[in-house]
C-alpha positions as CSV (number, residue, x, y, z in Angstrom):
1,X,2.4,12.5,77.5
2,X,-0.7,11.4,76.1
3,X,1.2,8.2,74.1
4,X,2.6,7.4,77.7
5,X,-0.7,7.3,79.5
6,X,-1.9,5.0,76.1
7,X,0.9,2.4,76.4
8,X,-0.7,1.6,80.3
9,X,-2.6,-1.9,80.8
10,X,-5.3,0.5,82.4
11,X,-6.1,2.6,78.9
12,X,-5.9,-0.6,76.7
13,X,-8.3,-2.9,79.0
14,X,-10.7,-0.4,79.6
15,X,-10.7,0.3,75.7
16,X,-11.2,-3.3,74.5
17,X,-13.4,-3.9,77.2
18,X,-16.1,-0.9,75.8
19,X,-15.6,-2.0,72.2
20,X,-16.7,-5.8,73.3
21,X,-19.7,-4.6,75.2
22,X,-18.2,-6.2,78.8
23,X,-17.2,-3.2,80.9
24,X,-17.3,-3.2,84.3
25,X,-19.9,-0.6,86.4
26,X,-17.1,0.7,88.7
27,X,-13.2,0.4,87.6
28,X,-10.3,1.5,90.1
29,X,-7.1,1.9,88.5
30,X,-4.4,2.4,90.6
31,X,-1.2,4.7,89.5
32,X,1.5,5.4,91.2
33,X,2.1,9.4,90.0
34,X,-0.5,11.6,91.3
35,X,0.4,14.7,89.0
36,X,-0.9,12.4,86.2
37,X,-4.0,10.6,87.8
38,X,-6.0,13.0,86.6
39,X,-4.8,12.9,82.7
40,X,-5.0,8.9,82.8
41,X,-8.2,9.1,84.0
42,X,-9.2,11.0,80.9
43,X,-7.4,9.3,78.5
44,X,-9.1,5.9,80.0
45,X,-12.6,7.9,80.0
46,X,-12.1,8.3,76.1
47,X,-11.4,4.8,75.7
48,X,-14.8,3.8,77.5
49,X,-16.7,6.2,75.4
50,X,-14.7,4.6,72.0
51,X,-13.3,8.0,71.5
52,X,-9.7,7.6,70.7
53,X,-9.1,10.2,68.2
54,X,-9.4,13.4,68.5
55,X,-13.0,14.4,68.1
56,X,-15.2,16.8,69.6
57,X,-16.3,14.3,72.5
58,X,-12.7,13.8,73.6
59,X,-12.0,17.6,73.4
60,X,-15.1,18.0,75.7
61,X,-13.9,14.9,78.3
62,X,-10.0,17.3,78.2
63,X,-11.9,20.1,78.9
64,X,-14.2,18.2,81.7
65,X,-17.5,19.5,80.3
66,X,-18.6,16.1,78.1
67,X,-22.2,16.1,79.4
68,X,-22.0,12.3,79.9
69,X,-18.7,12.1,81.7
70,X,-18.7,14.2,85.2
71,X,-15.4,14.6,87.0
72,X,-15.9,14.8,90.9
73,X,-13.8,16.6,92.7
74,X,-12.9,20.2,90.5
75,X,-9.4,19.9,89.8
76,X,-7.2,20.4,93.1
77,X,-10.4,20.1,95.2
78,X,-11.2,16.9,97.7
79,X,-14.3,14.7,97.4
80,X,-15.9,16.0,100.2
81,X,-19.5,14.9,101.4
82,X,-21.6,17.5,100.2
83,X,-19.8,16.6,96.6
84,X,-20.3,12.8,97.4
85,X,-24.1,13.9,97.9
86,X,-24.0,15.9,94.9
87,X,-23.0,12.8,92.7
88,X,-25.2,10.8,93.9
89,X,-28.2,12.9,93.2
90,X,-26.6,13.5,89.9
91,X,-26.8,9.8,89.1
92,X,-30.1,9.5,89.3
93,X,-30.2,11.7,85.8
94,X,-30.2,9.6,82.4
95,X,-27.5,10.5,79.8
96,X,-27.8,13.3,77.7
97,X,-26.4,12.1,74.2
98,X,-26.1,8.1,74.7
99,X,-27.1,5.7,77.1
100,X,-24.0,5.3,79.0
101,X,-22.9,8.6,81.5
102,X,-19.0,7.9,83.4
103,X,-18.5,9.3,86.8
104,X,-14.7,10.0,86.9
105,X,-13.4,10.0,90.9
106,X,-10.2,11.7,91.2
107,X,-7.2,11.0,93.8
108,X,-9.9,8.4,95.6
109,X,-7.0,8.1,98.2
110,X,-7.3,11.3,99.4
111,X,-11.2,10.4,100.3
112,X,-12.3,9.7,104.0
113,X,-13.2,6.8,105.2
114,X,-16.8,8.8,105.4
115,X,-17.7,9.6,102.4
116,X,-16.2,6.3,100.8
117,X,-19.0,4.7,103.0
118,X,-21.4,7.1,101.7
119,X,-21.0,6.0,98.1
120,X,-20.9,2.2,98.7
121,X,-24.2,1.6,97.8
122,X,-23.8,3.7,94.6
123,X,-21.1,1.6,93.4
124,X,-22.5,-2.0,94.3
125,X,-26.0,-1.0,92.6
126,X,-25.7,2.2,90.4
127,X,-28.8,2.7,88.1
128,X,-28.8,1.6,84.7
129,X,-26.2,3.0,82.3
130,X,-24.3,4.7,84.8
131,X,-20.8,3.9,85.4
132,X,-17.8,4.7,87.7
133,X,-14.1,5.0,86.6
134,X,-11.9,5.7,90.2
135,X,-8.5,7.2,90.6
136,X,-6.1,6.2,93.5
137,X,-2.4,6.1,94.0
138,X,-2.5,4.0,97.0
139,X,-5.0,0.6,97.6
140,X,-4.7,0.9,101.1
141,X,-6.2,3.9,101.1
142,X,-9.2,2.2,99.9
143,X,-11.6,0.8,102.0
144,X,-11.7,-2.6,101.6
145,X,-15.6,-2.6,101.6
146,X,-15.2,-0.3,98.4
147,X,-12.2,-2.8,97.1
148,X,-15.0,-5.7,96.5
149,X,-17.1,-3.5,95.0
150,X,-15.0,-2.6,92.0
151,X,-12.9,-4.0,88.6
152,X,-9.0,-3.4,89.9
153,X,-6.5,-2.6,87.3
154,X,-3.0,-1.8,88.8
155,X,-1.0,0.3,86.6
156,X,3.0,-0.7,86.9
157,X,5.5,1.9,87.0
158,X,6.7,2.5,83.8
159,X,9.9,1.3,82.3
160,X,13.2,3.3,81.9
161,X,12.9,3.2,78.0
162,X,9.7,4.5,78.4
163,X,10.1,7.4,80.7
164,X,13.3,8.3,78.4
165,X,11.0,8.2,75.7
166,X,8.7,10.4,77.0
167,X,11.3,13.1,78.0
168,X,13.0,13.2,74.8
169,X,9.4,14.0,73.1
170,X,8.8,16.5,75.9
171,X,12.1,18.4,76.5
172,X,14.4,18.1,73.3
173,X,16.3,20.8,75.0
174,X,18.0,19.1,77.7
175,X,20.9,16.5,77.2
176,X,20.6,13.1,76.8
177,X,23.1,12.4,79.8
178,X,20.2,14.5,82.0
179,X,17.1,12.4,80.7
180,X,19.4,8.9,81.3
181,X,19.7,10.5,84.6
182,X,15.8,11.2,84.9
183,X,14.5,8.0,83.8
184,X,16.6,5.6,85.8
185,X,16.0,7.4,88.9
186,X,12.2,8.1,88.5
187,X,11.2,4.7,90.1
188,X,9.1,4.8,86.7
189,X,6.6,7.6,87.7
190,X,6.9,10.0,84.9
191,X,6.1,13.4,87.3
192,X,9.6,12.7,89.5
193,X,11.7,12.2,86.1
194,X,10.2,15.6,84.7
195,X,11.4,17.2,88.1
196,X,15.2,15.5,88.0
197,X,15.8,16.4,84.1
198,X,14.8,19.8,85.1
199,X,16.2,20.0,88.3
200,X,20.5,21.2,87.6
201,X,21.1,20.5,91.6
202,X,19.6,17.9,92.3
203,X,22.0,14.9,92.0
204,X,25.1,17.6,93.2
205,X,22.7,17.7,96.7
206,X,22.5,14.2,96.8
207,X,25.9,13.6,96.7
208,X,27.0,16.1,99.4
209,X,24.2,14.9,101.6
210,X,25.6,11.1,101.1
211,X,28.8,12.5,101.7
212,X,27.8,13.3,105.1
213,X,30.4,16.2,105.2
214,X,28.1,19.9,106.0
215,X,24.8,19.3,108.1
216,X,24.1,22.8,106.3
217,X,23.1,20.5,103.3
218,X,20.4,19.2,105.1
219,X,19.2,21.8,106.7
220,X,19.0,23.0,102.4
221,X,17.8,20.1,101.3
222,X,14.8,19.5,104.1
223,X,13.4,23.3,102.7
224,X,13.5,21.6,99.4
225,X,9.6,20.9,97.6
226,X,10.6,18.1,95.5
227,X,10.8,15.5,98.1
228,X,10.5,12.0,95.7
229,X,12.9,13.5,93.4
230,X,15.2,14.2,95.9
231,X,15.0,11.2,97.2
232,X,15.2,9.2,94.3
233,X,18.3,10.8,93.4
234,X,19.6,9.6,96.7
235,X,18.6,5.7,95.7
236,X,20.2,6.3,92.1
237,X,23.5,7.6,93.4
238,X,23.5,4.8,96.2
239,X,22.8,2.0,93.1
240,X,25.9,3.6,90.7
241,X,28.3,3.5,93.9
242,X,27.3,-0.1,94.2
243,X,28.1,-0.8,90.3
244,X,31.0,1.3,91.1
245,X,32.2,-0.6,93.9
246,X,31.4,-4.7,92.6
247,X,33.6,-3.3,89.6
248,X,30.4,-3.0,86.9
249,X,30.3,1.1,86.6
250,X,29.3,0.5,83.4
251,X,25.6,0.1,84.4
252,X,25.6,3.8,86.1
253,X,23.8,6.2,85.3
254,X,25.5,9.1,86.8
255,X,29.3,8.2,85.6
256,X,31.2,11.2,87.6
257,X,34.3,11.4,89.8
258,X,31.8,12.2,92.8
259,X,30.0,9.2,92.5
260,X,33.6,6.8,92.1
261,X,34.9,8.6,95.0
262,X,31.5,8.4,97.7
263,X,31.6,4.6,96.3
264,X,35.2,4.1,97.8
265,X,34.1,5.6,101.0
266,X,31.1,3.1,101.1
267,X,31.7,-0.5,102.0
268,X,29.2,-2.7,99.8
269,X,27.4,-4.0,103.0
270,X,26.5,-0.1,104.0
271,X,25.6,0.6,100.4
272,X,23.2,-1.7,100.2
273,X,21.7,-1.5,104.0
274,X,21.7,2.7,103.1
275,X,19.3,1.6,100.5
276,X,17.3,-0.2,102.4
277,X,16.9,2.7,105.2
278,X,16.5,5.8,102.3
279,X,13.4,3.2,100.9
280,X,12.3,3.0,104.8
281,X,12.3,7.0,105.1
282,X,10.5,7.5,101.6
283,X,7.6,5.5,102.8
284,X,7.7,7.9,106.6
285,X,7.7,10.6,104.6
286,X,4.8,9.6,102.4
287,X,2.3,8.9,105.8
288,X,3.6,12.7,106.8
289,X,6.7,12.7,108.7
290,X,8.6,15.6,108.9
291,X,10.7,16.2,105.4
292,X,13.7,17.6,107.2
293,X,13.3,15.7,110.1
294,X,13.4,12.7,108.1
295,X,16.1,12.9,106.3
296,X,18.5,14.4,109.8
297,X,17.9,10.7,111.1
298,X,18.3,9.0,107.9
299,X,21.8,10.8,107.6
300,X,22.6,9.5,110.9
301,X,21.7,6.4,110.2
302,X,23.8,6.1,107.4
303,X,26.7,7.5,108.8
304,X,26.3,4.6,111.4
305,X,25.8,1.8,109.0
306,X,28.7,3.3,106.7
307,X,31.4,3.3,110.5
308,X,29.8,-0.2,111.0
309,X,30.9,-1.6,108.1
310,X,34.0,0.2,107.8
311,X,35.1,-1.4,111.0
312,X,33.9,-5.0,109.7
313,X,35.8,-4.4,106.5
């Protein structure tokens, strides 16, 4: 994972940046896959203290006790307000073995409105030597007032190639056909792929719930934890019945006799609007909605757009 997180734009700014003496006091870097934030953040830490190989300081910053680079909040912990007070008391010490000390701020889009306020006048004027390295998976969970305040890097979803990459390094035991599978329907966040290439049922419970055949599927599916992998098996399968059905089923990723036969039932025009509506209930889901809920009226919907167009066809 770790050469991953070092291919990003993020790690390799940030790095060049601290050898040429120019780096920023506060940096956001914005990443799409939350169950990583956390490990780019210290790979990027390492990088701003020049310590890419793997030396006692970077085994400190993996373990989180580095005396010069603090990680606010504990691991599966919010940045609450007494921790926001706690930092900023905390700044106020010098560095212990340099004259540089990092405050590392974890899943920043999880923080209220609040306490973001509290630390803006910590991050426009921070005392000398101290610097901030941010974590968020969403900018507009960012107060704006925060936004103008810091160095963004945006950190693009990785590619295909790379994701497969990564899998093959990770899990040699699983099939090349799984990790095609994986990787093309990650959205290039590395944390979805590693849940489809391990993940046997996934694409089978996509294709009965695009089938549209047992509302006992859903009702399965909606109790499922793996929400974004779920539903990115659902986008996949929709893109392969679309190469299926405009006579390029070369391009698919999942080549089986389910996918050729839900791509005859599926007029192009419903394919492609079915797309459109599973991207439209991804983005419900992630401000909250109901999981099960969500996808009950997205499987309605598609049944409607798929009648529509059969009619029109």
């Amino acid at each position: 994972m770790q050469k991953l997180l070092r291919e990003t734009n993020a790690y390799q700014r940030i790095g060049s940046d601290a050898r040429r003496g120019v780096i920023a006091h506060a940096t956001l870097v914005l990443f799409p896959d939350e169950e990583y934030l956390r490990a780019l953040l210290k790979e990027c830490a390492k990088a701003f203290f020049g310590q890419e190989e793997d030396g006692r300081i970077s085994r400190l910053i993996d373990g989180e006790s580095y005396a010069d680079c603090a990680f606010y909040p504990s691991a599966e912990e919010k940045l609450t307000a007494d921790a926001a007070n706690k930092l900023i008391e905390e700044s106020n010490f010098r560095p212990v073995e340099g004259t540089k000390k990092l405050f590392v701020l974890d899943k920043f889009h999880t923080v209220t409105p609040l306490v973001q306020n509290k630390l803006l006048k910590l991050l426009e004027e921070p005392a000398e030597g101290i610097y901030f390295l941010i974590g968020a998976c969403a900018e507009h969970s960012v107060l704006p007032t925060v936004l103008s305040r810091v160095n963004k890097m945006i950190v693009p979803p990785f590619s295909e190639e790379q994701i497969f990459g990564a899998l093959s390094r990770n899990y040699p035991e699983e099939t090349e056909l799984k990790k095609r599978q994986a990787a093309a329907a990650s959205g290039g966040v590395y944390s979805t792929a590693e849940k489809l290439a391990g993940d046997a049922e996934v694409f089978r419970l996509a294709a009965q719930y695009l089938a549209g055949e047992d509302i006992r599927a859903i009702r399965e599916i909606g109790e499922r934890k793996d929400k974004q992998a779920f539903l990115s098996a659902v986008k996949l399968l929709l893109r392969d019945m679309l190469f299926y059905r405009t006579g390029r089923e070369k391009y698919a990723a999942v080549k089986t006799a389910e996918t050729q036969r839900l791509a005859m039932l599926y007029p192009e025009g419903a394919i492609l609007e079915s797309i459109r509506l599973t991207d439209e209930a991804e983005k419900q889901i992630q401000f909250n909605a109901n999981f099960g809920q969500a996808l009950l009226t997205l499987a309605v919907k598609i049944r409607k757009e798929k009648e529509k167009w059969q009619k029109l066809s």
